[in-house]
C-alpha positions as CSV (number, residue, x, y, z in Angstrom):
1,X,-90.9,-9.0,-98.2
2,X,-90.7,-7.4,-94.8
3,X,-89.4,-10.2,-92.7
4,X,-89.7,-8.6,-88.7
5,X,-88.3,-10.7,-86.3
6,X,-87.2,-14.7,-86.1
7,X,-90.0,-15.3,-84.1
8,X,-90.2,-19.0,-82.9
9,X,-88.2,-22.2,-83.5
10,X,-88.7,-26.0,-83.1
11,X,-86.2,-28.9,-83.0
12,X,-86.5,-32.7,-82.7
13,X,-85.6,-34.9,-80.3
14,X,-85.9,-38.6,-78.9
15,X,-86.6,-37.0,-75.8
16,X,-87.6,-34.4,-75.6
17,X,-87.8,-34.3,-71.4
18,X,-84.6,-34.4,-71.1
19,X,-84.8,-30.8,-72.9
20,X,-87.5,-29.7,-71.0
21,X,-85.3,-30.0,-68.0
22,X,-81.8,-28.9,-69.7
23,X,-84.1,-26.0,-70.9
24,X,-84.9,-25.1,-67.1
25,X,-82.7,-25.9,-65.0
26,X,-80.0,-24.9,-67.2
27,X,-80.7,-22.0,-69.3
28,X,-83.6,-20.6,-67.2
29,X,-86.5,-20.9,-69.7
30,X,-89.8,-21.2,-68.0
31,X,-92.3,-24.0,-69.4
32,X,-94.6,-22.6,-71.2
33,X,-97.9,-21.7,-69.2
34,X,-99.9,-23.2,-72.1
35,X,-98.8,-24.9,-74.9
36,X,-100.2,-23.9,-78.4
37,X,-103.3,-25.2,-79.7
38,X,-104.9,-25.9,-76.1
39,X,-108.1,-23.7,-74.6
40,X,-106.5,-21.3,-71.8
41,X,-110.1,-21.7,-70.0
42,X,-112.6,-19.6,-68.7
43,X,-110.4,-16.1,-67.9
44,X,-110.8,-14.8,-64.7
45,X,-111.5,-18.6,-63.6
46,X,-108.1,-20.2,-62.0
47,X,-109.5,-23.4,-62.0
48,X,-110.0,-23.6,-65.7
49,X,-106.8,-23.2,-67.0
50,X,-105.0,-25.0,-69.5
51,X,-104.7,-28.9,-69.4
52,X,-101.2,-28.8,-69.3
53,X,-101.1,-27.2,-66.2
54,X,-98.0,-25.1,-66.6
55,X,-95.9,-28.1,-67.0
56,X,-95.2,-27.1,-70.9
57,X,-95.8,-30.4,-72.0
58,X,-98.5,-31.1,-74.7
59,X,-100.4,-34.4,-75.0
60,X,-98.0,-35.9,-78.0
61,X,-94.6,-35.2,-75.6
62,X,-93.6,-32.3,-77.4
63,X,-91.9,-29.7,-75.1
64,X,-92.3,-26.0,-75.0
65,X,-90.5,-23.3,-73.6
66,X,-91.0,-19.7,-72.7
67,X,-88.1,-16.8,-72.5
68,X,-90.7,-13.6,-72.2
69,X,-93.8,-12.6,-73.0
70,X,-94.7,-14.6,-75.8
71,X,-96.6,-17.7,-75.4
72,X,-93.8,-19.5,-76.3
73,X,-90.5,-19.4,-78.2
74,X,-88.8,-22.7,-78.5
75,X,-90.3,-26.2,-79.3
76,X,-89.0,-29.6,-79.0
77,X,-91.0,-32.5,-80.5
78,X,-91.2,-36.2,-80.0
79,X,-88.7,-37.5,-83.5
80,X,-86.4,-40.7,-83.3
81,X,-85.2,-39.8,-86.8
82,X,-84.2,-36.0,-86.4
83,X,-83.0,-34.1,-83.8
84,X,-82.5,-31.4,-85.4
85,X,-84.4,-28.2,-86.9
86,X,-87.9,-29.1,-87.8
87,X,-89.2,-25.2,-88.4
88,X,-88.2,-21.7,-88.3
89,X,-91.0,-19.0,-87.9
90,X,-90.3,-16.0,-89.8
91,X,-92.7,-13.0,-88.3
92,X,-94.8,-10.5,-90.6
93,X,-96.6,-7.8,-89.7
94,X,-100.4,-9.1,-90.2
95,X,-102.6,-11.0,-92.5
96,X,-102.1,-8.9,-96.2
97,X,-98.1,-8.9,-95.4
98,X,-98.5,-13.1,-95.1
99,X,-100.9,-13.1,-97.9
100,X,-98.3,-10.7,-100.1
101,X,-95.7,-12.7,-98.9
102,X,-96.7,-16.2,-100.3
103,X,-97.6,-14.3,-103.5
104,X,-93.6,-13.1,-103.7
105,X,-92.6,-16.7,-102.9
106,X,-94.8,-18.4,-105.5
107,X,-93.2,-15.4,-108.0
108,X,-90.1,-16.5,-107.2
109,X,-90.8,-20.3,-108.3
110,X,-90.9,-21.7,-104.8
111,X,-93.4,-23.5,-103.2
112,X,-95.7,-21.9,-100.8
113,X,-99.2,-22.1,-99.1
114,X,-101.2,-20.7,-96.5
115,X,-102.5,-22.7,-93.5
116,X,-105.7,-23.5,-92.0
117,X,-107.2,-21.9,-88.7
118,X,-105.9,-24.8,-87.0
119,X,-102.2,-24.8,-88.1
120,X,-102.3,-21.7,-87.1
121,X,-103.5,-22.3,-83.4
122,X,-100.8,-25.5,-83.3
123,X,-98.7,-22.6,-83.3
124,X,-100.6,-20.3,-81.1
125,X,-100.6,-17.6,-83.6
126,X,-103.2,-15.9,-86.0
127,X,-101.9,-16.8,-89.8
128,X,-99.9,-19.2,-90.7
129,X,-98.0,-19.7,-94.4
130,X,-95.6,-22.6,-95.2
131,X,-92.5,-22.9,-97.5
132,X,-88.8,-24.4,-97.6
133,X,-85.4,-22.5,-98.1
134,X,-83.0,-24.2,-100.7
135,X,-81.5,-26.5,-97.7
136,X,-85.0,-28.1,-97.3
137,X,-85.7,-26.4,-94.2
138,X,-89.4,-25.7,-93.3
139,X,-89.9,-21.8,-92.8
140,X,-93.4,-20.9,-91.4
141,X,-94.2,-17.4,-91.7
142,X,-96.9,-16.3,-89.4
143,X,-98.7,-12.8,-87.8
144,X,-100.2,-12.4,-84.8
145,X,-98.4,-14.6,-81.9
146,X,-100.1,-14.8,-78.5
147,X,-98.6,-13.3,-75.9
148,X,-99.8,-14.4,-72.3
149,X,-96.8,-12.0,-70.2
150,X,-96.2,-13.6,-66.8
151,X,-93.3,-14.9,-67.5
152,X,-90.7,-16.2,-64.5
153,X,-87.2,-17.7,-65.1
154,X,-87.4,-20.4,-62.7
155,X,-83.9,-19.4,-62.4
156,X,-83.9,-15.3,-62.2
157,X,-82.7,-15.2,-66.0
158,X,-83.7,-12.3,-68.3
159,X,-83.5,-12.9,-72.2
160,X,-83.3,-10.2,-74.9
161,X,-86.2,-10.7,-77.2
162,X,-89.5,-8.9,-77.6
163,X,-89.6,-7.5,-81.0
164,X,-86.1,-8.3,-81.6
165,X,-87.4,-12.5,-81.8
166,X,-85.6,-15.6,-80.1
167,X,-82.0,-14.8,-81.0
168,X,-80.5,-16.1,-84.0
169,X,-79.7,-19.8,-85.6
170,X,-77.1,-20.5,-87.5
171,X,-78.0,-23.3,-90.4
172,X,-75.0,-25.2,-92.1
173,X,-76.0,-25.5,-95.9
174,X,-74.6,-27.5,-98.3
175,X,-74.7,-24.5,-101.4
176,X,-74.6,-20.8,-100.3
177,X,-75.7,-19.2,-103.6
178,X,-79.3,-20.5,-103.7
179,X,-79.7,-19.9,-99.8
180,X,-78.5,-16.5,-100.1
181,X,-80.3,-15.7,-103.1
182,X,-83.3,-17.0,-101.0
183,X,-83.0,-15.3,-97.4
184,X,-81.8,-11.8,-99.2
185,X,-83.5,-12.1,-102.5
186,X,-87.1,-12.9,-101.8
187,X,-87.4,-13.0,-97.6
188,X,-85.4,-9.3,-97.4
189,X,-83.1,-10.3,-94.9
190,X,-79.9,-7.6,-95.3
191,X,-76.3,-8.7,-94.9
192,X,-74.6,-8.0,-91.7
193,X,-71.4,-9.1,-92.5
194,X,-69.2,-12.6,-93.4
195,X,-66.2,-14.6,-92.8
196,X,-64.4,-16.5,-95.2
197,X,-62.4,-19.7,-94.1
198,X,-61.8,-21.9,-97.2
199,X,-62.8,-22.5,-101.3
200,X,-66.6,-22.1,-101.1
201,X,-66.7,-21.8,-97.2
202,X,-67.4,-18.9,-95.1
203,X,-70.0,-17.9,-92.7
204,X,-72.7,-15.6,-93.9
205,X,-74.6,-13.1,-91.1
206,X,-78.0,-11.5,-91.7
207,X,-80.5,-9.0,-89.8
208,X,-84.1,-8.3,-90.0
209,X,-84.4,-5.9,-87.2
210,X,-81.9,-4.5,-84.8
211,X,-80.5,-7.6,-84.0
212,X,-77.3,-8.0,-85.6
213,X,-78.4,-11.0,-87.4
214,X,-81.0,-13.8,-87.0
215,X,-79.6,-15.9,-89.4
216,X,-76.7,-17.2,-90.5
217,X,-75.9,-19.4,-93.3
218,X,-72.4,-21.4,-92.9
219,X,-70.8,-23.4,-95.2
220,X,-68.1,-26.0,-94.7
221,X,-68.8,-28.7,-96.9
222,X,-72.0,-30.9,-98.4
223,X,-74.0,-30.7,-95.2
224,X,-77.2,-29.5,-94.1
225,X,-78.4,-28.6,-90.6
226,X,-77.9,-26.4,-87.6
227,X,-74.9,-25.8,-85.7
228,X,-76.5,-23.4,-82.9
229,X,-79.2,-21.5,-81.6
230,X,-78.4,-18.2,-79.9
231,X,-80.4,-17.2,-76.6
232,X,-78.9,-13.4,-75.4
233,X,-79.5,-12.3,-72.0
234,X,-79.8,-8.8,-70.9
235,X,-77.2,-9.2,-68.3
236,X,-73.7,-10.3,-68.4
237,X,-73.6,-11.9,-65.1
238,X,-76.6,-14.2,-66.6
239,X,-74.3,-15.2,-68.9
240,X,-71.5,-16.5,-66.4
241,X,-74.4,-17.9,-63.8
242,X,-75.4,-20.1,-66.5
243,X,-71.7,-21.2,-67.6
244,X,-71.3,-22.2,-64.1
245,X,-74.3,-24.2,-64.5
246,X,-72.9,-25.7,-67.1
247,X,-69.9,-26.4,-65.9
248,X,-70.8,-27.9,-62.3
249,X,-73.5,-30.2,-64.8
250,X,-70.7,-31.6,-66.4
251,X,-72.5,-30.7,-69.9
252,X,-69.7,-29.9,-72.6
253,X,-68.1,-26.6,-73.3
254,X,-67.5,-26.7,-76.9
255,X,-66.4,-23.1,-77.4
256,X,-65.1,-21.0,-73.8
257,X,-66.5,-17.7,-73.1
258,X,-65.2,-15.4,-75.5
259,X,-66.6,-12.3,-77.3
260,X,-66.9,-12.2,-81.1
261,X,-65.3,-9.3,-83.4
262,X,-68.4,-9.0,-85.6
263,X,-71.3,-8.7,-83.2
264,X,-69.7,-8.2,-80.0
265,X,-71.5,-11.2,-78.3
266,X,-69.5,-12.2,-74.8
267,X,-70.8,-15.4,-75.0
268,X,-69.9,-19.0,-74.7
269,X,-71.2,-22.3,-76.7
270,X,-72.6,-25.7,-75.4
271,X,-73.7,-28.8,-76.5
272,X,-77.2,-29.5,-76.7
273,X,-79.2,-32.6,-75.4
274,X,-79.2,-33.6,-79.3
275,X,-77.9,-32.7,-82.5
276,X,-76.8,-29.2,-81.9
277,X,-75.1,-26.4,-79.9
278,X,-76.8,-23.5,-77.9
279,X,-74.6,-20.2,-77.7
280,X,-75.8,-17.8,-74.6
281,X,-74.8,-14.3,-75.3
282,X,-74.4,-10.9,-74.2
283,X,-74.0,-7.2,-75.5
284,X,-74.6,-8.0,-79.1
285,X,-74.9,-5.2,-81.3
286,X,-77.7,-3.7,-82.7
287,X,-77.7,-2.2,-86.1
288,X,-79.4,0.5,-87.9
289,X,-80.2,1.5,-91.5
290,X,-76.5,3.3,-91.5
291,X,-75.0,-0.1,-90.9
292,X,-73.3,-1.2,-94.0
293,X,-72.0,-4.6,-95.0
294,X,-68.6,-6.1,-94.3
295,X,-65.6,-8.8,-94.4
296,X,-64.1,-9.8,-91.2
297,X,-61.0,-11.7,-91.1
298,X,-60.8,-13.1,-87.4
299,X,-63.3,-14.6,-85.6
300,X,-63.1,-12.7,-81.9
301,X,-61.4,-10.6,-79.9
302,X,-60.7,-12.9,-77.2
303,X,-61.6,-16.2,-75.9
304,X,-63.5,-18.8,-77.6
305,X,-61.6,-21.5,-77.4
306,X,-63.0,-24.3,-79.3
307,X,-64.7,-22.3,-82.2
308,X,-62.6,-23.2,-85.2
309,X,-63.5,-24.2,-88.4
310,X,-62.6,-27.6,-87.9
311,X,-64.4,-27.9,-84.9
312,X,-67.6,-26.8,-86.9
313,X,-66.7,-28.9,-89.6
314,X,-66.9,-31.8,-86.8
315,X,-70.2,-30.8,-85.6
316,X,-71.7,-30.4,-89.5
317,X,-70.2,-34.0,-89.8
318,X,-71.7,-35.8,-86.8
319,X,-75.4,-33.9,-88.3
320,X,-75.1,-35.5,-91.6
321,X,-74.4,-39.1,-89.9
């Protein structure tokens, strides 16, 4: 399977307002000028646009933002009872790559299916295909996403995406093997590198494009979840604009600016409205078909204070309770 980009991603939250403006008025996202699944109106006609007006919020409360020119990128949806991943989209390259792709997964013994017309406009894309990775979290591939351009930080912030996707999640899982087995195995994600840290723990990084990784699979003990998303920005002083924001917010720092060994990201961590960090980066590297798997043995070259393995092993606890 030819996995291109992580494309989209969508969380759960009580309320999911308070994202919309954390989203805004902290990380720069711009609400999303439509949100998926409603009509954009008559085109060339400005007063027929889209019922949601810009605001980026759809009729069930469900928040969505926008980092560049894809409709969308990030969703937050209405959940008392999980606020925490609800979906990763995986992109493919068109309709016989999804079709061939829930082939491979059905191979493979796991469950898959293609959508309807409908899912797929829910997501404001063209195809649609559903399955679950070993930890239980929903994977939605999909081809064909809308892009409407036009987009504005409401805050003068410029993330790295395009074809690259969102940025990357790391997912804590509560058995590596299967996960692995699944993300390499049958998706075709290649190994970036990994960091050992216990018996059976480590951290696990892993590429689909030029992005050093997209996913990461961590594991520090019989939990399942997310411990961040990663947003990049294409300038460092983005990065420490933002961190003031944080700071003069009073929103927690859980891990100081720092910049990791493996990827290079200058970057610092934060906690989320609910359930889980977000890590906004800079200078990340990008990798190429001569890059070749390794073992790192320390975490970063400077800074990051508050990134330990105990720390994550806090966070991985508070998700299971």
């Amino acid at each position: 399977m030819d996995i291109k980009a992580l494309g989209y991603v969508g969380f759960g939250a009580p309320d999911p307002q308070q994202w919309l403006k954390y989203g805004t008025e902290i990380i720069g996202a711009m609400p999303a000028r439509a949100v998926p699944g409603e009509s954009w109106g008559i085109p060339m006609d400005p007063t027929s646009g889209p019922a949601s007006g810009g605001s980026g919020v759809a009729e069930d409360g469900s928040v969505y933002l926008k980092f560049d020119d894809r409709q969308w990128r990030v969703g937050i949806h209405p959940s008392e009872d999980n606020a925490g991943i609800m979906y990763i989209g995986l992109e493919v390259d068109g309709v016989v790559e999804l079709e061939a792709a829930v082939a491979e997964l059905k191979a493979a013994g796991y469950e898959a299916e293609l959508g309807t017309e409908e899912q797929a406009r829910n997501r404001a894309v063209t195809g649609i295909a559903y399955t679950r990775d070993p930890a239980g979290n929903s994977i939605e591939l999909f081809y064909g996403a809308c892009e409407d351009f036009k987009f504005r930080s409401p805050l003068d912030m410029s993330f790295k995406m395009g074809d690259m996707g969102v940025g990357h999640i790391n997912l804590i899982v509560s058995e590596l093997q299967p996960n692995k087995d699944f993300y390499i195995r049958v998706l075709g994600f290649k190994l970036s590198d990994y960091i050992g840290f216990g018996p059976d723990m480590s951290a696990n990084f892993y590429h689909c494009n030029r992005r050093h990784h997209s996913i990461g699979l961590m594991r520090v003990g019989p939990f399942n979840g997310v411990h961040h998303l990663m947003l990049e920005c294409n300038a460092i002083d983005d990065v420490l604009k933002c961190y003031e924001r944080v700071l003069d917010a009073g929103i927690n720092v859980t891990s100081t600016l720092g910049r990791h060994v493996n990827d290079n990201m200058l970057s610092f961590y934060m906690s989320s409205p609910f359930g889980f960090e977000v890590e906004i980066g800079f200078d990340g590297y990008e990798v190429d078909d001569n890059w070749r798997p390794r073992e790192f043995c320390e975490g970063d070259l400077w800074g990051h204070r508050g990134l330990t393995a105990e720390a994550i092993t806090e966070s991985a606890e508070k998700i299971r309770q």
